[in-house]
ROSE-648060 format. One record per residue (C-alpha): x, y, z. Coordinates in Angstrom, 1 decimal, decimal comma. Layout:
ATOM        u        v        w
ATOM        X        Y        Z
...
This chain:
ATOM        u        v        w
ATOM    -17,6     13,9    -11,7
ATOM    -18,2     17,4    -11,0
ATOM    -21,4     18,8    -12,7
ATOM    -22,3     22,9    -12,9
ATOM    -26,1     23,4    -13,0
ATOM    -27,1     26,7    -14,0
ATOM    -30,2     28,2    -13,7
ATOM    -32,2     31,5    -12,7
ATOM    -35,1     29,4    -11,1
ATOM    -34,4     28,1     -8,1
ATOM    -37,0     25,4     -8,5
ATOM    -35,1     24,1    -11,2
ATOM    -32,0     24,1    -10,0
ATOM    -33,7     21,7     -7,0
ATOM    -35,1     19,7     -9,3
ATOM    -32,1     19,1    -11,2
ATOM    -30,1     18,4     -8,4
ATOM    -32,0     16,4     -7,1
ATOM    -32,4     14,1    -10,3
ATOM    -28,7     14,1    -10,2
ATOM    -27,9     13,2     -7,1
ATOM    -30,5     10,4     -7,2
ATOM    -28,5      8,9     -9,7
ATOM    -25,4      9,2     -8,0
ATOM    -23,8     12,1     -9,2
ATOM    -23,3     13,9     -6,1
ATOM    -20,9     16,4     -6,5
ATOM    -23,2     19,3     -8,0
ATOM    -22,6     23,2     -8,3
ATOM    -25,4     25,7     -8,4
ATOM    -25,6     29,2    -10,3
ATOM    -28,3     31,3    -10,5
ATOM    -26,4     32,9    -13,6
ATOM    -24,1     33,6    -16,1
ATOM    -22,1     35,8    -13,4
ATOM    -21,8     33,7    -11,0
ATOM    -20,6     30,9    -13,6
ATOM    -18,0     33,1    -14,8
ATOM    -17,0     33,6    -11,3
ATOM    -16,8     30,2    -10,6
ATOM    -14,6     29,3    -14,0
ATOM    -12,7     32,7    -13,7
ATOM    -13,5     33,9    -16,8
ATOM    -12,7     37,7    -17,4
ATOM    -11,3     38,0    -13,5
ATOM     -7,8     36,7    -14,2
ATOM     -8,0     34,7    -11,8
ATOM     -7,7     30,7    -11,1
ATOM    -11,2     28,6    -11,4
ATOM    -12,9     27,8     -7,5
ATOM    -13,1     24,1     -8,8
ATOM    -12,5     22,0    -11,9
ATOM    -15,6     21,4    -13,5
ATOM    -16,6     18,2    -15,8
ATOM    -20,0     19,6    -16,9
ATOM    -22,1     22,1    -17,4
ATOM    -25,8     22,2    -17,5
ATOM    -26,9     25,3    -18,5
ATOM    -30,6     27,1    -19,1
ATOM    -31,3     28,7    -22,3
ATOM    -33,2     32,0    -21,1
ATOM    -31,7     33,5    -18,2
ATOM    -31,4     37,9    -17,5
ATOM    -28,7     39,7    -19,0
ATOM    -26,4     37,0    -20,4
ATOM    -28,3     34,0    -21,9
ATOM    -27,0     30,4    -21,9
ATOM    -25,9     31,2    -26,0
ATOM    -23,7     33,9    -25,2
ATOM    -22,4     32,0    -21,6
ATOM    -22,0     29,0    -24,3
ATOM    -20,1     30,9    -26,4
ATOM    -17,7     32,9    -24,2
ATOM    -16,7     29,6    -22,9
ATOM    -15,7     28,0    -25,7
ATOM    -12,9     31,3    -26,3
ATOM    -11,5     30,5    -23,3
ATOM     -8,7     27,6    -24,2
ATOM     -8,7     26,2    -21,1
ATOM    -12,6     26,0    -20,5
ATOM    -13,2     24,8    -23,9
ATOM    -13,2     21,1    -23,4
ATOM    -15,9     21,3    -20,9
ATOM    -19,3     19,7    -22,7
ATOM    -22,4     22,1    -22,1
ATOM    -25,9     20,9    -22,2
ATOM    -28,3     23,4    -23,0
ATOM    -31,9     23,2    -20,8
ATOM    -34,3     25,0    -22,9
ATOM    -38,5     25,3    -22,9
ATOM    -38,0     26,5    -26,4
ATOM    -39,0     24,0    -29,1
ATOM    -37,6     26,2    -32,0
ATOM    -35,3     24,2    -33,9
ATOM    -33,4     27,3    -35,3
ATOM    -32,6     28,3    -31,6
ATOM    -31,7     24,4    -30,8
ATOM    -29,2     24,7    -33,9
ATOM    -27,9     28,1    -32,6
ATOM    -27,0     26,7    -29,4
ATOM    -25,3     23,7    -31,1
ATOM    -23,0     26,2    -33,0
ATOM    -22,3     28,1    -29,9
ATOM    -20,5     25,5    -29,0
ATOM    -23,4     23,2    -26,9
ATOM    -22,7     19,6    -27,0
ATOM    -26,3     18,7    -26,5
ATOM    -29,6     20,1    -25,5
ATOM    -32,8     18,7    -22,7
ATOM    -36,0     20,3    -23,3
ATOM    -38,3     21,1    -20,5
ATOM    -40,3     19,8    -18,6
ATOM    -37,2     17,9    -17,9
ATOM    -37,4     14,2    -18,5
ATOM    -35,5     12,0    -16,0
ATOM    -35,0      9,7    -18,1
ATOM    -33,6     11,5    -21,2
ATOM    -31,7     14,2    -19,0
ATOM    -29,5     11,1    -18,0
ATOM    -28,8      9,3    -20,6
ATOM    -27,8     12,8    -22,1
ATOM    -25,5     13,5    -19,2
ATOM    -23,8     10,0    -19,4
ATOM    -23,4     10,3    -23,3
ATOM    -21,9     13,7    -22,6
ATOM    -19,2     12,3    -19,6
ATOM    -18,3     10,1    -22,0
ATOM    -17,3     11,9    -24,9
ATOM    -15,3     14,4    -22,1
ATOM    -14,0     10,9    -20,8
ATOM    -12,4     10,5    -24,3
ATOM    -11,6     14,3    -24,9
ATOM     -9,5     13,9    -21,4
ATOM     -7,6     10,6    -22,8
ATOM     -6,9     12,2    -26,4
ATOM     -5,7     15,4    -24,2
ATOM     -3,4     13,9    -21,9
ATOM     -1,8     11,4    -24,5
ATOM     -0,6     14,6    -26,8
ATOM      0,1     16,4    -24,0
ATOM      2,9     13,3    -23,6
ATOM      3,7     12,7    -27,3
ATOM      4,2     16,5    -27,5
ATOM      6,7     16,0    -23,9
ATOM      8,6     13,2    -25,9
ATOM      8,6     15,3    -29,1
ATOM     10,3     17,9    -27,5
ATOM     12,8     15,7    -25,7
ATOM     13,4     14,3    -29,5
ATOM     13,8     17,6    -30,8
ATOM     16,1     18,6    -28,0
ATOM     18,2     15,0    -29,0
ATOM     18,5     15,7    -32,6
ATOM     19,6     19,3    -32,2
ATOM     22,3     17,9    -30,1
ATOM     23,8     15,8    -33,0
ATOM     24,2     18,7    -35,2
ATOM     27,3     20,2    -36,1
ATOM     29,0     22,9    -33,4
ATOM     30,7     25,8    -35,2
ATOM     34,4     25,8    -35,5
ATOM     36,9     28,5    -36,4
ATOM     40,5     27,9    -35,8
ATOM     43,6     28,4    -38,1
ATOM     42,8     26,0    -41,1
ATOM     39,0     26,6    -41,4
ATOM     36,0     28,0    -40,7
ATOM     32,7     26,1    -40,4
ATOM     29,0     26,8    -39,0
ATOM     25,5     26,8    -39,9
ATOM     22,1     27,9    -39,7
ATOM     18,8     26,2    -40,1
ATOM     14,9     27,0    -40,2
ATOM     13,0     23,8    -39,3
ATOM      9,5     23,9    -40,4
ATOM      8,3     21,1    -38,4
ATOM      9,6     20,6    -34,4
ATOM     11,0     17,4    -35,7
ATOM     12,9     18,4    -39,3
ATOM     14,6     16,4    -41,9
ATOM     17,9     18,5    -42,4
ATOM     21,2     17,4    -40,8
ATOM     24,4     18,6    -41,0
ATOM     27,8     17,1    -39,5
ATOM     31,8     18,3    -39,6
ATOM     34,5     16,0    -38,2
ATOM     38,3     16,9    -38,0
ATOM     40,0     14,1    -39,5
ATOM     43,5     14,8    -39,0
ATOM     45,8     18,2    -38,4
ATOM     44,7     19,1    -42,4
ATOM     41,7     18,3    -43,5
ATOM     37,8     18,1    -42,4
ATOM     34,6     16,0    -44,1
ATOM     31,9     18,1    -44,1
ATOM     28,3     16,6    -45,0
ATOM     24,9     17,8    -45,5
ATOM     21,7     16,1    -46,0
ATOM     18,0     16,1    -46,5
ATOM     16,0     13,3    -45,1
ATOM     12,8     12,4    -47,2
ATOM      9,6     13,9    -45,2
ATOM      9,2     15,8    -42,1
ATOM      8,0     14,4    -38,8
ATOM      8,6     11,5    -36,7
ATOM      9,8      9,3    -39,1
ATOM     12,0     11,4    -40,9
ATOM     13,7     12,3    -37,6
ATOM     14,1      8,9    -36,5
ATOM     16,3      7,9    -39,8
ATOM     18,5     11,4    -39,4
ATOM     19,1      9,8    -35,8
ATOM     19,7      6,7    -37,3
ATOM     22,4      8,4    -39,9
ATOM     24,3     10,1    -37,6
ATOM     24,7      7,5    -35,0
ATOM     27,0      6,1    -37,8
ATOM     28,5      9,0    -39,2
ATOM     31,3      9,8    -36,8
ATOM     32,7      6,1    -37,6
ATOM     31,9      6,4    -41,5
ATOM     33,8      9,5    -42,1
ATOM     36,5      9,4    -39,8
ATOM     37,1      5,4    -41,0
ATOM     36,8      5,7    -44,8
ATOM     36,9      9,2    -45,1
ATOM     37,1      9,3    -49,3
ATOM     33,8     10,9    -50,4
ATOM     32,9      7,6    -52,6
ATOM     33,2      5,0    -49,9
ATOM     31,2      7,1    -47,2
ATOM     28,1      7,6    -49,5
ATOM     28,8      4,1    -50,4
ATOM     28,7      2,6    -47,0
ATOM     25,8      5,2    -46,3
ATOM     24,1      3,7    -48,9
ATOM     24,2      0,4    -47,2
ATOM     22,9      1,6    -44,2
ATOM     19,7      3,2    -45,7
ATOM     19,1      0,3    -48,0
ATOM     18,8     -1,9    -44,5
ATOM     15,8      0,4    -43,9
ATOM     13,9     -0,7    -46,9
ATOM     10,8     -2,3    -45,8
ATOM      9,5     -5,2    -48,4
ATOM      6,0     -5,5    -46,8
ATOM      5,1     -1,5    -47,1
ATOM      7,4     -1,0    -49,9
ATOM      9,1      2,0    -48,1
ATOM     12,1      3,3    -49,3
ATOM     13,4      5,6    -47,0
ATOM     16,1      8,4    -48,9
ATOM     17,9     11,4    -48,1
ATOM     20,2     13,6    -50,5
ATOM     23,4     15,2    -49,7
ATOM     26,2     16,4    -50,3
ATOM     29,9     15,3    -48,6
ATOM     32,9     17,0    -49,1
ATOM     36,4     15,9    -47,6
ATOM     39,0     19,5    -47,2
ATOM     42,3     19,1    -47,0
ATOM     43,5     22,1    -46,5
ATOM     47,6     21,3    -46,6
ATOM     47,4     19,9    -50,1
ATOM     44,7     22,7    -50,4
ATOM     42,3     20,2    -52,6
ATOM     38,3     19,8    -52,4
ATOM     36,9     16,0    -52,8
ATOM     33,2     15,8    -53,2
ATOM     30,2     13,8    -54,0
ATOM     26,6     15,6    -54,6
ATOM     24,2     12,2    -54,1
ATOM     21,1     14,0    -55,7
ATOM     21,7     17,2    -53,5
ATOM     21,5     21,4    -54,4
ATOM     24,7     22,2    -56,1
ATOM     27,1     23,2    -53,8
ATOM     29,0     26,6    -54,4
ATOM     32,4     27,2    -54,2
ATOM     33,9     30,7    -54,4
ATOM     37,7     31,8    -54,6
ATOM     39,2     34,9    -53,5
ATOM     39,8     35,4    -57,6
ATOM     36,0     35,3    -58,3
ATOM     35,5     31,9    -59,6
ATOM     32,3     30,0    -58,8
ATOM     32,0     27,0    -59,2
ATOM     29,1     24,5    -58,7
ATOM     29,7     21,3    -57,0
ATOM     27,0     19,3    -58,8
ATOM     28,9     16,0    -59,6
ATOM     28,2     12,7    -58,2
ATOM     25,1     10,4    -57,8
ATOM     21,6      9,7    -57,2
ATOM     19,9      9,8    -53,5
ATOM     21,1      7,6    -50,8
ATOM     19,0      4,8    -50,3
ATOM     17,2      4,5    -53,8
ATOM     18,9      1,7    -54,9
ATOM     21,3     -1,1    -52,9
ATOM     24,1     -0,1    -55,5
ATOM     24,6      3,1    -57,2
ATOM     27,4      4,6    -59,4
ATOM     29,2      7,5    -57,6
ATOM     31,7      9,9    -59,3
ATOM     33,5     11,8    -57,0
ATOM     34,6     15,2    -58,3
ATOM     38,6     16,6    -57,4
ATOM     38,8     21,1    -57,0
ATOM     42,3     22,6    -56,4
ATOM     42,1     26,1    -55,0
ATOM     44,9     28,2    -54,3
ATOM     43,8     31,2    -51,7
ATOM     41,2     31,1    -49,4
ATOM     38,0     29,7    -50,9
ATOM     34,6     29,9    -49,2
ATOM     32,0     26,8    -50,0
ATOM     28,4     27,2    -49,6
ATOM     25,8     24,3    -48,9
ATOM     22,0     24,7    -48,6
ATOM     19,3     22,1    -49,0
ATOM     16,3     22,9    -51,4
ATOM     13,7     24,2    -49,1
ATOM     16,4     27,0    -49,1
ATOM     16,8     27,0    -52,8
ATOM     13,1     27,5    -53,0
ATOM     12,4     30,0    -50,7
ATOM     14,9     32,2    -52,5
ATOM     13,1     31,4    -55,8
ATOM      9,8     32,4    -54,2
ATOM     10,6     35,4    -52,9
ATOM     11,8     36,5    -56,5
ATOM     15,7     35,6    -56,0
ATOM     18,4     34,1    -56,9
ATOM     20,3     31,7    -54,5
ATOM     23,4     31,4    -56,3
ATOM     23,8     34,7    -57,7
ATOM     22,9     36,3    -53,9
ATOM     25,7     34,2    -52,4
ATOM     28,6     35,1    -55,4
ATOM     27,9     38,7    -54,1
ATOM     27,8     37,5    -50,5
ATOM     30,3     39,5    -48,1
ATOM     31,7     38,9    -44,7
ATOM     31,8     35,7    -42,4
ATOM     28,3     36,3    -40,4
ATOM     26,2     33,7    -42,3
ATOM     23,1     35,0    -40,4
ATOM     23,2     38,4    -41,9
ATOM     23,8     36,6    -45,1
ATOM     20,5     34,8    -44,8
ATOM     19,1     38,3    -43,8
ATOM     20,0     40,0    -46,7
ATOM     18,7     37,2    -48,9
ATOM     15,3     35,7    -47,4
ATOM     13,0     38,4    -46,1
ATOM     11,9     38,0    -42,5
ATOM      8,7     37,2    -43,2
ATOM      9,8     33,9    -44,8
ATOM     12,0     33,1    -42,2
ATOM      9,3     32,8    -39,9
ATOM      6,6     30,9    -42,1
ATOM      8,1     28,8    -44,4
ATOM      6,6     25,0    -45,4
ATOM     10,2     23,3    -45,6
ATOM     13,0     23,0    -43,7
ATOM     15,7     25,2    -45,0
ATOM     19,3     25,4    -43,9
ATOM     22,6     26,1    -44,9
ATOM     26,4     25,5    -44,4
ATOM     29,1     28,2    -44,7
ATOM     33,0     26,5    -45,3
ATOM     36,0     28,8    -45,5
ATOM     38,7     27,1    -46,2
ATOM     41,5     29,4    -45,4
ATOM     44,9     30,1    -47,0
């Protein structure tokens, strides 16, 4: 443990010292001020700190920069702002005492110093940094494995694709680093695609785990059964394996899977409890795709009605989850009449001309949406 003792009085930083290394601290820094603890941190130089330091013990009234304002430029650096300071004062003014306290002080020793109660300070104060250094260091690895996580559930999500039956891609907001939207195309044979979309209950850990879950069996599920009421079916199944009896956790997600086929030029769907999709033909026809049945995972057998569209020319399908839906709403618009105007295949200068920037960048729920052209 590395202590800092600062002090304009040269007795007292002997005396100090001394007391310390008496009690077996014995790796002690002098300062005879502010300055030259600045210099020794590197604060306002730019430059790298001479030597980690665990502690600071630092005198009240000292020339030029007192141990309030040294207290308090500390604690703006991020990097300094762990380190407990323990304020020596002759001062028995309890509005001072207070003042140092919100400066940022951990403690306080009045003078004349008192072996005995300097130590116990000093201890009381290593420990709490002890614990401040544990909590540090274990987010500093949950945040390494959150961004491995992240990283792994990007890397399930749908690439775009654009070839001479259809054209499919995305784009997605996250709100958390770990989000609840996930989205997923699959060519199922030389004519058609199933595209799905879905919204995970919560953010976080959790929710991310589940969407992991999900699309580890997703491939299988859509390329097996492919018809829209046998994959939410069997999805179903899955989710309902997640239930936990002792919490009484049902986890959920809603979505919305559609099956294209593009040589028979027909649309199978089923919205489980999901945004109406929006389908729009070269002729000007909308329609919403709105049938189907409740969330996934709600109950261990649900009723699912799987809706039939024919088109004839090139038809473009829109899918967004609601923290899309509502952003659009909050910012005074509307989602579905924005899109029926929509123009052009560039579905991030769609999104630009209906959310403003500002709620692109802060926004409190995931938001994301899938562009389909289904071409003729």
């Amino acid at each position: 443990m590395r202590i800092m003792i600062v002090d304009d009085n040269p007795v007292n930083l002997i005396i100090i010292e001394k007391i310390l290394k008496s009690e077996g601290y014995r790796d002690c820094l002098t300062a005879s001020s502010a300055y030259e603890l600045y210099k020794h941190l590197g604060v306002d130089s730019g430059e790298p700190p001479e030597s980690d330091v665990d502690l600071i013990l630092m005198d009240m009234m000292m020339p030029e920069i007192d141990g309030l304002e040294a207290c308090r430029r500390i604690k703006r650096e991020e990097r300094l702002r762990d380190i407990p300071i323990i304020i020596v004062t002759a001062l028995g003014d309890s509005n001072k005492l207070a003042e140092a306290l919100d400066a940022g002080a951990m403690d306080y020793v009045m003078k004349p110093i008192n072996k005995v109660e300097l130590m116990a300070r000093i201890r009381s104060a290593l420990r709490l940094k002890k614990e401040m250094d544990w909590h540090i260091e274990r987010d500093r690895k949950i945040r390494n494995e959150l961004d491995l996580a992240k990283q792994v559930q990007r890397s399930v999500l749908g690439e775009p694709v654009d070839n001479e039956i259809i054209r499919v891609s995305a784009n997605y907001y996250p709100s958390f680093e770990l989000a609840g939207d996930m989205y997923s195309w699959y060519r199922i044979d030389d004519s058609r695609y199933g595209v799905i979309l879905l919204d995970m209950m919560g953010h976080g850990i959790s929710s991310s785990l589940v969407c992991m879950f999900i699309s580890s069996v997703l491939k299988d599920t859509i390329t097996r059964l492919i018809d829209p009421e046998l994959v939410i079916n069997e999805l179903n199944r899955y989710m309902t394996q997640l239930y936990s009896k002792e919490h009484f956790i049902h986890y959920y997600f809603t979505a919305i899977y559609l099956v294209i086929d593009t040589n028979r030029k027909v649309i199978e769907y089923v919205n489980a409890g999901h945004p109406p999709g929006l389908l729009l033909t070269q002729g000007g026809e909308a329609l919403q795709l709105d049938q189907g049945s409740c969330a996934v995972g709600f109950f261990e057998q649900i009723e699912i009605s799987k809706a039939r569209i024919e088109y004839e020319d090139e038809s473009r399908i829109f899918l967004f989850t609601d923290g899309l839906l509502e952003a659009v709403e909050e910012a005074g618009g509307d989602l579905l009449e924005e899109l029926t105007r929509a123009r052009g295949n560039d579905l991030d200068r769609i999104l630009e001309r209906i959310l403003p920037e500002e709620v692109r960048k802060d926004h409190h729920d995931d938001m994301c949406m899938v562009m389909i052209t289904a071409k003729s």
